[in-house]
VOTI-316882 format. One line per field, with one value per residue (C-alpha): x, z, y. Coordinates in nm, 2 decimals. Example, Ala and Ser with C-alpha at 12.3 -4.5 7.8 and 13.67 -1.06 7.14 Angstrom:
<voses>
xx: c(1.23, 1.37)
zz: c(0.78, 0.71)
yy: c(-0.45, -0.11)
</voses>
This chain:
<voses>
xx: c(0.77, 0.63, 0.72, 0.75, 1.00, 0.93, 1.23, 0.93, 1.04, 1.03, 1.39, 1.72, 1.84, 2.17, 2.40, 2.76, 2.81, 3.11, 3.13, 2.98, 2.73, 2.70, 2.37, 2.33, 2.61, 2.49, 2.16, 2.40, 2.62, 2.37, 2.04, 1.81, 1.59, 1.29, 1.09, 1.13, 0.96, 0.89, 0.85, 1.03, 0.77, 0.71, 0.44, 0.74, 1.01, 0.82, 0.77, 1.07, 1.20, 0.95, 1.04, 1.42, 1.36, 1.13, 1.52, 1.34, 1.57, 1.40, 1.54, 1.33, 1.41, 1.28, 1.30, 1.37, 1.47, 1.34, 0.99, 1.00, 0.68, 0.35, 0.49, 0.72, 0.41, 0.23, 0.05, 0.33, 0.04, 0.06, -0.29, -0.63, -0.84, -1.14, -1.29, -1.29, -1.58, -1.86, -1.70, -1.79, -1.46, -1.42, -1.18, -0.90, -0.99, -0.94, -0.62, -0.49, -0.54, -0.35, -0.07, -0.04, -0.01, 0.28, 0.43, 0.48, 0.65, 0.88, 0.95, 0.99, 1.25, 1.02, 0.69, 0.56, 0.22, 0.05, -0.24, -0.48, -0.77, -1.10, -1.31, -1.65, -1.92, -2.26, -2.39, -2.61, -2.54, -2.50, -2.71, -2.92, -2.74, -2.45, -2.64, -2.65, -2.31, -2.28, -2.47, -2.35, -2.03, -2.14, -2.18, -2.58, -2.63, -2.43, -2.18, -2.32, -2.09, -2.05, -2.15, -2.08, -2.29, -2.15, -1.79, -1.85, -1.98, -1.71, -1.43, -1.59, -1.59, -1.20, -1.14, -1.30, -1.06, -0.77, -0.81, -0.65, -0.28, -0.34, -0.12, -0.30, -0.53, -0.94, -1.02, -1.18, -1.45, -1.41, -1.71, -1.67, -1.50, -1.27, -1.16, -1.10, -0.90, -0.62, -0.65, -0.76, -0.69, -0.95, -1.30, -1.50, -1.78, -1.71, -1.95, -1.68, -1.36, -1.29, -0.91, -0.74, -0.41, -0.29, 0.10, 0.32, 0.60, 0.84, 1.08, 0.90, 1.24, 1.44, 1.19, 1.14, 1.53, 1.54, 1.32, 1.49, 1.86, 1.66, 1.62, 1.92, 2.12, 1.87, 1.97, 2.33, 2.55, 2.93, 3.04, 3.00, 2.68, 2.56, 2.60, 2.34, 1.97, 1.79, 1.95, 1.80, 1.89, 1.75, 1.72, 1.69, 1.37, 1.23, 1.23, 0.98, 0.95, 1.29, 1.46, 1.43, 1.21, 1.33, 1.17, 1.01, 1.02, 0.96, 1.28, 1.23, 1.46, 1.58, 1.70, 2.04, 1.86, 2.20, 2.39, 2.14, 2.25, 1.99, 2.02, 1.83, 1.66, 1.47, 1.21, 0.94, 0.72, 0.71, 0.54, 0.38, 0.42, 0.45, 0.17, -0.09, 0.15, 0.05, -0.13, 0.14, 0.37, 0.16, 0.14, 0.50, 0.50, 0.23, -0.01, -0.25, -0.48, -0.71, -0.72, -0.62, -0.74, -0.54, -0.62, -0.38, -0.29, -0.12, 0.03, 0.22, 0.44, 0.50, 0.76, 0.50, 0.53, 0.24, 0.04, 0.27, 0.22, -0.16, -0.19, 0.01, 0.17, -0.12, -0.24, -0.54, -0.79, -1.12, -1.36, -1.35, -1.67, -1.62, -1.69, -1.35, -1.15, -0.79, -0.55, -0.28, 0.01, 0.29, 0.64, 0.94, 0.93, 0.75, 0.35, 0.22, -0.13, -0.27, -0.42, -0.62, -0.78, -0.84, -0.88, -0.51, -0.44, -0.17, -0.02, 0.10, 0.30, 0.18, 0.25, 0.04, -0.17, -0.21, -0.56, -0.48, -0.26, -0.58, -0.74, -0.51, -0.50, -0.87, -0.91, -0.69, -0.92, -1.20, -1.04, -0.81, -0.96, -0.74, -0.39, -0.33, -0.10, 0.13, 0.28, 0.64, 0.58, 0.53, 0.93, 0.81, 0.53, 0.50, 0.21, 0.20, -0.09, -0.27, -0.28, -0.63, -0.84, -1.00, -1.35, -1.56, -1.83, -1.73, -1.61, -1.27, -1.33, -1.53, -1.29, -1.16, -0.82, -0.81, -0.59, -0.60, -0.38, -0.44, -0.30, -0.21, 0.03, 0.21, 0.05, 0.14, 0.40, 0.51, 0.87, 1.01, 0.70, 0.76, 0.55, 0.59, 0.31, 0.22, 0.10, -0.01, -0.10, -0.42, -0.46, -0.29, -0.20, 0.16, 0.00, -0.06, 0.26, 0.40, 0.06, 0.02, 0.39, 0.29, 0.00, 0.20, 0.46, 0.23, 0.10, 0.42, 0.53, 0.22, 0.30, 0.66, 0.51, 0.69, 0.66, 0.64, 0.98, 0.96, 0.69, 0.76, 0.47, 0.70, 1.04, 1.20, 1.27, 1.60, 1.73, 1.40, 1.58, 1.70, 1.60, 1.56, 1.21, 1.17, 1.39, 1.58, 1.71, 1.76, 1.98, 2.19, 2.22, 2.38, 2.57, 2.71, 2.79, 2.97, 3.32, 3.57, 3.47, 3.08, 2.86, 2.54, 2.37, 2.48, 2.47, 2.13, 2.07, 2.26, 2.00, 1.74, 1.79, 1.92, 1.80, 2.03, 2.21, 2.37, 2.60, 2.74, 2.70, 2.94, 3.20, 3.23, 3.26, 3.53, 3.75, 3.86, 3.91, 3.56, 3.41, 3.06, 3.00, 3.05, 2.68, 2.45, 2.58, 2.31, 2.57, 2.93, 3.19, 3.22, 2.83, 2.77, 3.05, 2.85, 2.56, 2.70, 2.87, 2.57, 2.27, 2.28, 2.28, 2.21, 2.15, 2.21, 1.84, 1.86, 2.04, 1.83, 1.48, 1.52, 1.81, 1.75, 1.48, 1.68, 1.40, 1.13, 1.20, 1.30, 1.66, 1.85, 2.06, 2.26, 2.60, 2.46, 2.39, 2.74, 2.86, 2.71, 2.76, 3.14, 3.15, 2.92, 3.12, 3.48, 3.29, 3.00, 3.28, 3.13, 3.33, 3.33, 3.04, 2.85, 2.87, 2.74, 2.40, 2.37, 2.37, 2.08, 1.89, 1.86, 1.78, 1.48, 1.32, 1.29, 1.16, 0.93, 0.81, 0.88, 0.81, 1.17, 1.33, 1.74, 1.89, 2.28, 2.34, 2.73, 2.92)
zz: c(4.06, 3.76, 3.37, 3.42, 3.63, 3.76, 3.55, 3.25, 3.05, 3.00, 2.91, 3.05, 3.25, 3.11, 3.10, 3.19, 3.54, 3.54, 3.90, 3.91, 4.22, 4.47, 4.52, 4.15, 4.16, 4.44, 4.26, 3.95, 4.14, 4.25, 4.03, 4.28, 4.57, 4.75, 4.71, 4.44, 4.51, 4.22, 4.32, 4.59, 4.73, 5.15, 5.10, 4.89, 5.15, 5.43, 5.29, 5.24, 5.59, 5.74, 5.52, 5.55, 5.93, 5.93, 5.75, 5.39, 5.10, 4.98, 4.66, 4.59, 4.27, 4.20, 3.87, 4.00, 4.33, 4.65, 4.75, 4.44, 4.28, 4.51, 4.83, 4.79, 4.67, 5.01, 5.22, 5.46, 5.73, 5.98, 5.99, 6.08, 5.79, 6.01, 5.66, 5.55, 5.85, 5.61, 5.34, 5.61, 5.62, 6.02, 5.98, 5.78, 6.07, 6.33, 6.21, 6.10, 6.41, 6.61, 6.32, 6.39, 6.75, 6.67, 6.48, 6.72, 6.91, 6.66, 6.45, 6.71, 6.49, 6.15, 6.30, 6.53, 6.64, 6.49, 6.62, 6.31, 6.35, 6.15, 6.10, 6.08, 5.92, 6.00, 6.28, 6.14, 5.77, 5.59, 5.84, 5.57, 5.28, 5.47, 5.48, 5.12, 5.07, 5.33, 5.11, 4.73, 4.77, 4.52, 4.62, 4.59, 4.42, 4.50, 4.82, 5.13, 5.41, 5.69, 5.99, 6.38, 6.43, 6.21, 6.28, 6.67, 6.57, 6.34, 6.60, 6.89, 6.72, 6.60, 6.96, 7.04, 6.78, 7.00, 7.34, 7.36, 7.39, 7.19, 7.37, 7.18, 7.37, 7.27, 7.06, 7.16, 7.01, 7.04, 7.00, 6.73, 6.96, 7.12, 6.82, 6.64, 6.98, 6.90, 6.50, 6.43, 6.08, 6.06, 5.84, 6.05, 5.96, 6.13, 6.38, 6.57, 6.57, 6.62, 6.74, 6.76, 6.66, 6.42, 6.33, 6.09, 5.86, 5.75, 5.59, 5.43, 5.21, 5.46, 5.64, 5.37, 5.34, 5.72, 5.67, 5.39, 5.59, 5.84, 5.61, 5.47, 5.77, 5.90, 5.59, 5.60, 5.56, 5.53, 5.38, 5.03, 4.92, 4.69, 5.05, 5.22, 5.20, 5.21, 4.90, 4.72, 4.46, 4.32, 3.94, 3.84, 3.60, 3.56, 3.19, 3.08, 3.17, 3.13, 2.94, 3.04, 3.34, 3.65, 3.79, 4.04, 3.98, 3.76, 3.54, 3.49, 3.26, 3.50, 3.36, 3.52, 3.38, 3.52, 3.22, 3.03, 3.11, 3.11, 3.33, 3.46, 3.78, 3.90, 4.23, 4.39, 4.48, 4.32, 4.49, 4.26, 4.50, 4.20, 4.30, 4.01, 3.79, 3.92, 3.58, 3.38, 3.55, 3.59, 3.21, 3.15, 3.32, 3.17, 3.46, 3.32, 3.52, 3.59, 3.97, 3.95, 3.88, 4.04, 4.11, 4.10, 4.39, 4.40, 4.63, 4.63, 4.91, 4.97, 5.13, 5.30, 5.66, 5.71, 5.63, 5.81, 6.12, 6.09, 6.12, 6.45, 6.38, 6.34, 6.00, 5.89, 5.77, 5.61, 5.33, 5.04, 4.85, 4.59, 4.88, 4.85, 5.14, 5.19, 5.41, 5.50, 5.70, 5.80, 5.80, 5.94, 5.80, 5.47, 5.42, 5.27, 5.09, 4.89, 4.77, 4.46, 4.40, 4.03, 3.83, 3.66, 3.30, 3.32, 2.95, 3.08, 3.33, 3.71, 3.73, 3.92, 3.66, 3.67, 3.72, 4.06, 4.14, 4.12, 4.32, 4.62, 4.60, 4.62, 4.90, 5.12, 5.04, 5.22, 5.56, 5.58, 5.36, 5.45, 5.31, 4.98, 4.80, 4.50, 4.26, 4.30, 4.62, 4.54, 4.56, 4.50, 4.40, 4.37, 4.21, 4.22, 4.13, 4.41, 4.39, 4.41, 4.29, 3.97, 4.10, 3.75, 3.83, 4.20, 4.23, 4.32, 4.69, 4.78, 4.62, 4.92, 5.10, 5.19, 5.04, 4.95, 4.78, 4.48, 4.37, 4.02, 3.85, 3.50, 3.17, 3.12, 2.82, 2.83, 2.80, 3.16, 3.32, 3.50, 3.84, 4.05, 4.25, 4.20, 4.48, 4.38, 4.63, 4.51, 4.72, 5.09, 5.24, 5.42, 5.76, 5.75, 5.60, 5.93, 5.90, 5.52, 5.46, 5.81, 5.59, 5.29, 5.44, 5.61, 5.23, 5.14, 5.40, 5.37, 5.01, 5.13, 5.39, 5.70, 6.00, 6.12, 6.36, 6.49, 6.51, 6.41, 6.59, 6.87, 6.69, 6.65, 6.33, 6.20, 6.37, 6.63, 6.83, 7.15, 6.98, 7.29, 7.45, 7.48, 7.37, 7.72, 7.61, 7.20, 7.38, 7.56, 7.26, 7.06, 7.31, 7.33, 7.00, 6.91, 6.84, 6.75, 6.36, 6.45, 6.62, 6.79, 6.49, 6.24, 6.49, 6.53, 6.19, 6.13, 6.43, 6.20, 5.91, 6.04, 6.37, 6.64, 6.31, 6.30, 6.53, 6.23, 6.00, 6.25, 6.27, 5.91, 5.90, 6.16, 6.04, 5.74, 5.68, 5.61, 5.51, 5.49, 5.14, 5.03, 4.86, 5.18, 5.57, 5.56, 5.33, 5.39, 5.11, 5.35, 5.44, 5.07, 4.99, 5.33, 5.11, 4.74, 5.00, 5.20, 5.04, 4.66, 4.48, 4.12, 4.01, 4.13, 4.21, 4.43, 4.69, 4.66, 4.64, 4.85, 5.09, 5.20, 5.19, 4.99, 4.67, 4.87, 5.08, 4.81, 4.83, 4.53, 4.29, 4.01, 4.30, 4.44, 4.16, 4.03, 4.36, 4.50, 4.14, 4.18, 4.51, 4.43, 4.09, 4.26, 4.46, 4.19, 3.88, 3.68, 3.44, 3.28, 3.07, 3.30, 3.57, 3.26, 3.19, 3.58, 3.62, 3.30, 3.45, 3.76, 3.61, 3.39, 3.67, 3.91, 3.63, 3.42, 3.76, 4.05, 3.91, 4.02, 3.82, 3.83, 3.78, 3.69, 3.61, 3.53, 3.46)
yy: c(4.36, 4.19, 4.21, 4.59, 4.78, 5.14, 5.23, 5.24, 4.96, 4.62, 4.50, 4.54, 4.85, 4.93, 4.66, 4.82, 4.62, 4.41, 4.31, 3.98, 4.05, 3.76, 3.74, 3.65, 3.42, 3.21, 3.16, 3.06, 2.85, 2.61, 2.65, 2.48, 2.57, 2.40, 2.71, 3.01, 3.35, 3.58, 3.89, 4.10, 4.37, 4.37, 4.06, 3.83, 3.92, 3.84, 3.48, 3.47, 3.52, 3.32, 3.04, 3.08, 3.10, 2.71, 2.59, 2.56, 2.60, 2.89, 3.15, 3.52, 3.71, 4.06, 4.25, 4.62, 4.68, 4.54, 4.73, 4.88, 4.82, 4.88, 4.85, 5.19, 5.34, 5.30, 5.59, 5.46, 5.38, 5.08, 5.07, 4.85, 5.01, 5.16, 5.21, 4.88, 4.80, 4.96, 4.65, 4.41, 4.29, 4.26, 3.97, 4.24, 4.49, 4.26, 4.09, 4.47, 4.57, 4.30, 4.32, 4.73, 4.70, 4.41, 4.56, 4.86, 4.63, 4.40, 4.66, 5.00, 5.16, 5.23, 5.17, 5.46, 5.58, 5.79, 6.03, 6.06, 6.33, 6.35, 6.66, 6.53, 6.84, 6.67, 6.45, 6.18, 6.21, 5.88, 5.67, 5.55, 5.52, 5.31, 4.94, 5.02, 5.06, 4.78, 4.54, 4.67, 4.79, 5.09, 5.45, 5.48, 5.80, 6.11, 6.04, 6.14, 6.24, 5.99, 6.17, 6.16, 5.90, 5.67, 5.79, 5.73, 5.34, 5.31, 5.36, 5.25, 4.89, 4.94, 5.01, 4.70, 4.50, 4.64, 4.56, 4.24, 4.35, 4.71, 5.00, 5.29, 5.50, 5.48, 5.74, 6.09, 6.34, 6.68, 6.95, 7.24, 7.48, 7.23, 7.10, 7.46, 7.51, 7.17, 7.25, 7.58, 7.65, 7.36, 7.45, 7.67, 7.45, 7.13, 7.04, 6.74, 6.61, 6.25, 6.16, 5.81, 5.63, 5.41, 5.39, 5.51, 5.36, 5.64, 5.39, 5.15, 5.07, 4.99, 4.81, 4.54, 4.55, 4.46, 4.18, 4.08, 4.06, 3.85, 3.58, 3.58, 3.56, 3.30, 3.05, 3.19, 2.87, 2.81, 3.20, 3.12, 3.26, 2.93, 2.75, 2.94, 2.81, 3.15, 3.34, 3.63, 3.89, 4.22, 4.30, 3.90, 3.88, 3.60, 3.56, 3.26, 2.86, 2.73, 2.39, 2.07, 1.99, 1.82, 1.44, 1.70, 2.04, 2.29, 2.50, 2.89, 3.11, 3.41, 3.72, 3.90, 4.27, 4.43, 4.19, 4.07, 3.70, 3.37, 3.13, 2.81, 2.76, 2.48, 2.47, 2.29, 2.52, 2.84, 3.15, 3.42, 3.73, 4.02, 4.20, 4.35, 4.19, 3.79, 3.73, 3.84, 3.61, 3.33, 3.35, 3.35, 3.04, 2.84, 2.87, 3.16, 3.32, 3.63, 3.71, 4.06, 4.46, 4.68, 5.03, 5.31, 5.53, 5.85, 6.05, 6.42, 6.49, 6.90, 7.14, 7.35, 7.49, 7.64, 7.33, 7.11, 7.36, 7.32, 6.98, 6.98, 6.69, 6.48, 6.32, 6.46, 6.14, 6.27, 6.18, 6.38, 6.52, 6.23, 5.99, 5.91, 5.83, 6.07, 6.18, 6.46, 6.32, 6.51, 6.33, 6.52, 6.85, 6.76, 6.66, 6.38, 6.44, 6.13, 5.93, 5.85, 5.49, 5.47, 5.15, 5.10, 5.06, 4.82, 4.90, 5.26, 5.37, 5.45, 5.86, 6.13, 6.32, 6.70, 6.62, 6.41, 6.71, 6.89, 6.68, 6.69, 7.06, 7.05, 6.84, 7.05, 7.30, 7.07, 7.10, 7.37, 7.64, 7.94, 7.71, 7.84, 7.56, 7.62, 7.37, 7.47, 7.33, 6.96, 6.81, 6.45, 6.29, 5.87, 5.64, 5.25, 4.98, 4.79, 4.46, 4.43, 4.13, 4.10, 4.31, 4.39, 4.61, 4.68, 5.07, 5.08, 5.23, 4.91, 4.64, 4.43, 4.48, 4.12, 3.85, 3.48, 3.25, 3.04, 2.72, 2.64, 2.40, 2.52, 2.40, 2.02, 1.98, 2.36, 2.36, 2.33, 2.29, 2.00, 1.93, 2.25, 2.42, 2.75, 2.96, 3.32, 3.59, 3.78, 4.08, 4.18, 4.52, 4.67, 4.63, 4.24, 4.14, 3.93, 3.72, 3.73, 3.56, 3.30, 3.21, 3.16, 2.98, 2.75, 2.64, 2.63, 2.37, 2.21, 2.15, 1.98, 1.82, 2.02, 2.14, 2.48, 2.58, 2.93, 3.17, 3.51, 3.71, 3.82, 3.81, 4.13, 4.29, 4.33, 4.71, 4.69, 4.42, 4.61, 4.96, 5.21, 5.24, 5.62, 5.96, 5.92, 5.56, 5.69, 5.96, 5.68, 5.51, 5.85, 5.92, 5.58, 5.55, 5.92, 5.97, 6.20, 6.21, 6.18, 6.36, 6.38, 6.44, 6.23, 5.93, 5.99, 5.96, 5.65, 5.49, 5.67, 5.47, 5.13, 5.11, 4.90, 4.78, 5.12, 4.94, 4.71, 5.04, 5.23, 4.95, 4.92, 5.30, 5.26, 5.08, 5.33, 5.66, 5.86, 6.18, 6.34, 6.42, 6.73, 6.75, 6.64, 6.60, 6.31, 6.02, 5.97, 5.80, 5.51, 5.45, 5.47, 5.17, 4.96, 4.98, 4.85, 4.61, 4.47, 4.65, 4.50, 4.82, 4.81, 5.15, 5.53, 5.53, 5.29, 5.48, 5.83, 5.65, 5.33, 5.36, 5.68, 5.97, 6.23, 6.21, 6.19, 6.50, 6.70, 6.73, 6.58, 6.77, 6.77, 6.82, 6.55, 6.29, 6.29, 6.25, 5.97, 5.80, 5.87, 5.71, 5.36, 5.35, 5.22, 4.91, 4.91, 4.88, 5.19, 5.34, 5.71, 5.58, 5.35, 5.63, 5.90, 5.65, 5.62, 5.97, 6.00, 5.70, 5.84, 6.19, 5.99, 5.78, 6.11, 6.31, 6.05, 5.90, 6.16, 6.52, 6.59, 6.81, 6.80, 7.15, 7.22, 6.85, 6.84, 6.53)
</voses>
């Protein structure tokens, strides 16, 4: 994540655990790797699979919790970016494209398709000023609306970027009345309708956890976790350059922020994946630079049937009056509505302002103008900081969704700087993860002179290996898997959240007695214990924001806080007062950074 955690500080959480975890002490045991990632968003873990998967000796540490930072802060789209055609950037479109429609197949159990619709109000507005945004990337004088015209060209060439293996249907344009027919609580003043799919990632947690658990059990070695050559832990900072340098590497100071212990490591190659926060780090270690200016993006997600009936199940994708491109997505039985693309101030904390509140209201407004929305119906709102490259003058809405690496080496003499490459990811987006980490990795091995093994374009990700093809084989696989103590429904959450590794999830809940909890049917005593087992929990948080969608969807309460803290505080070694600032810390980060207020919080 960088040198500041989502928890809104800069030091150590709490220190109060006195398990010693295994993933720190496998880093501990043997302080060495070939490779050491900083930074454990979807972009860092996906190196770090692919790397652990070519046999490379590779360690990732991350300062919060795994897809903390920008990549929980997602629009939780799968998508090729049909916007980023008027940037010129047909390369990204093309590569987004083959990425979505592989990923629909690797990854089956959190990537879905999605039908995405656009109400389109003129027919050839925007024809002339779009070669100027073409050639300036800047908004020439006030935004004009892209019209039909330039809607049609738009998707007719993102059609084209699909046809070599896509499985999405082309996309469609429906008239005024045909269109009012699908969506009718659409304006009354739209002239067409254009429809086509992209995908979705509900779980965008659990999806970087997944790749994650794919590298480790690729560099697994003899049971003892400083034997295994892919090892990697959550809520290890690193701190600053380190002692004494190796003959070939470079030594770093890491940062237990659980304990508050220092340690030594020493590596190679070390890759700078921590987002808008690569100059901060790359400072710390002696290598400064200025690649990056992130923008913020927010997003509010709402309990609200009547909007989630209008959009039929569909994610509304439209440009706002400000030019701005925004969407309404519904997911399960709550809407999504985002997102904002400000330029970040990277001295405050990433929240959604009342004014972007206003915003979002506002733009629901544009396209459904009879939906009245309310405040009290927001249950979670989430912000995070692109990493976006360094773009000066360059409006935010044009800055390029690309990425490219850079190559530095740490400041000669600095303590522990020693001879180690830096490689630091400027940009990169959720969708091309799978061939932003091959492209990585390939520096990477270039750098240690090897050879790529394995190719991960058609390997199967984590839970999507052998997930069921349609509803008829998801039934098999429920019905398969019930038993006495668990039923239909909570079997088909368990596939839900872990995919076909529900299978391991249901043996380990199997072999001991087990309960629902008494504050959600969605979390049982036992499921919570696999996950401080196998899932490296660090804080309360963790589990209602990460490992499951009970913050996002609303449902979190004071019953259900000291709960689940109860439960994780046997395997997690909480006692009465570590359990207490749990309980506050979790209370803090969904307030300060959530909008969730926690009512009749007992302890």
């Amino acid at each position: 994540m960088g040198l500041k955690d989502s928890f809104g500080h800069s030091g150590a959480t709490p220190a109060h655990s006195p398990v010693l975890r295994a993933s720190v002490q496998g880093l501990r045991d043997r302080p060495h790797a070939k490779v050491l990632i900083i930074g454990g968003g979807i972009n860092g873990v996906g190196t770090f699979r692919d790397l652990a998967l070519q046999g490379v000796d590779v360690a990732l540490v991350e300062r919060g919790d795994y897809c903390q930072g920008a990549s929980g802060a997602s629009s939780h789209m799968i998508h090729g970016g049909i916007r980023y055609l008027e940037n010129g950037e047909f390369r990204l479109v093309r590569e987004s494209v083959v990425e979505r429609n592989r990923l629909l197949r690797i990854a089956p159990h959190y990537v879905k398709p999605l039908q995405t619709t656009i109400p389109i109000f003129s027919t050839f507005s925007g024809v002339l000023s779009a070669p100027l945004r073409f050639l300036t990337h800047k908004q020439q004088g006030k935004p004009k609306e892209r019209g039909a015209f330039l809607i049609k060209l738009g998707l007719s060439m993102y059609d084209s970027f699909s046809r070599d293996g896509g499985t999405v249907p082309r996309h469609q344009f429906r008239g005024r009345k045909r269109a009012l027919a699908e969506l009718p609580h659409l304006h009354p003043g739209i002239k067409y309708a254009a429809t086509y799919f992209d995908a979705s990632v509900h779980n965008p947690e659990r999806l970087t956890l997944d790749v994650l658990q794919d590298g480790e059990k690729a560099g697994r070695g003899s049971g003892q976790p400083a034997s295994a050559t892919a090892r990697a832990s959550n809520y290890l900072a690193l701190h600053s350059l380190g002692g004494a340098a190796t003959q070939s590497g470079t030594t770093v100071q890491l940062r237990d922020e659980l304990t508050g212990e220092l340690f030594d490591f020493t590596a190679d190659v070390i890759v700078n994946t921590t987002g808008a926060w690569v100059d901060l780090t790359n400072e710390a270690m002696g290598a400064a630079s200025a690649f990056m200016g992130g923008t913020k993006g927010s997003h509010i997600v709402l309990d609200h049937p009547v909007l989630l009936e209008a959009c039929k199940g569909r994610e509304i994708f439209f440009e706002h009056t400000d030019g701005r491109i925004v969407l309404i997505y519904p997911m399960g039985d709550r809407v999504l509505v985002g997102t904002t693309d400000v330029d970040a101030d990277m001295t405050q904390d990433a929240v959604c302002t009342d004014e972007e509140i206003e915003y979002f209201f506002n733009l629901i407004g544009h396209v459904f103008p009879d939906i009245t929305v309310q405040r009290e119906q927001i249950v979670y709102t989430f912000s995070g900081v692109r990493p976006l490259p360094r773009h000066d003058a360059t409006q935010p809405g044009f800055v390029s969704r690309d990425y490219r690496i850079e190559r530095r080496t740490p400041a000669a003499g600095a303590p522990g700087a020693g001879t180690a490459v830096v490689l630091s990811l400027v940009g990169g987006k959720w969708t091309t993860f799978r061939a932003l980490a091959e492209h990585m990795a390939n520096d990477v091995l270039a750098e240690l002179g090897m050879e790529r093994k394995v190719s991960t374009a058609k390997l199967a990700i984590g839970g999507g290996a052998g997930f069921p093809e349609d509803e008829a084989g998801i039934q098999k696989w429920i019905k398969a898997h019930m038993s006495a103590g668990r039923d239909a429904e909570r079997t088909a959450a368990l596939l839900t959240r872990y995919g076909t590794r529900a299978q391991d999830v249901i043996g380990y809940l199997d072999r001991g007695p087990d309960r629902l909890l008494h504050s959600t049917r969605e979390l049982s005593v036992r499921e919570l214990e696999f996950m401080a087992e196998h899932e490296q929990i660090g804080h309360l948080a963790d589990v209602l924001i990460r490992r499951t969608s009970l913050a996002f969807r609303g449902l979190v309460t004071g019953e259900l806080l000291n709960e689940v803290a109860s439960v994780l505080a046997v395997p997690l070694g909480w006692d009465a007062a570590a359990r207490t600032a749990e309980i506050r810390l979790a209370q803090h980060v969904l307030e300060r950074f959530h909008r969730v207020q926690i009512h009749s919080l007992v302890e």
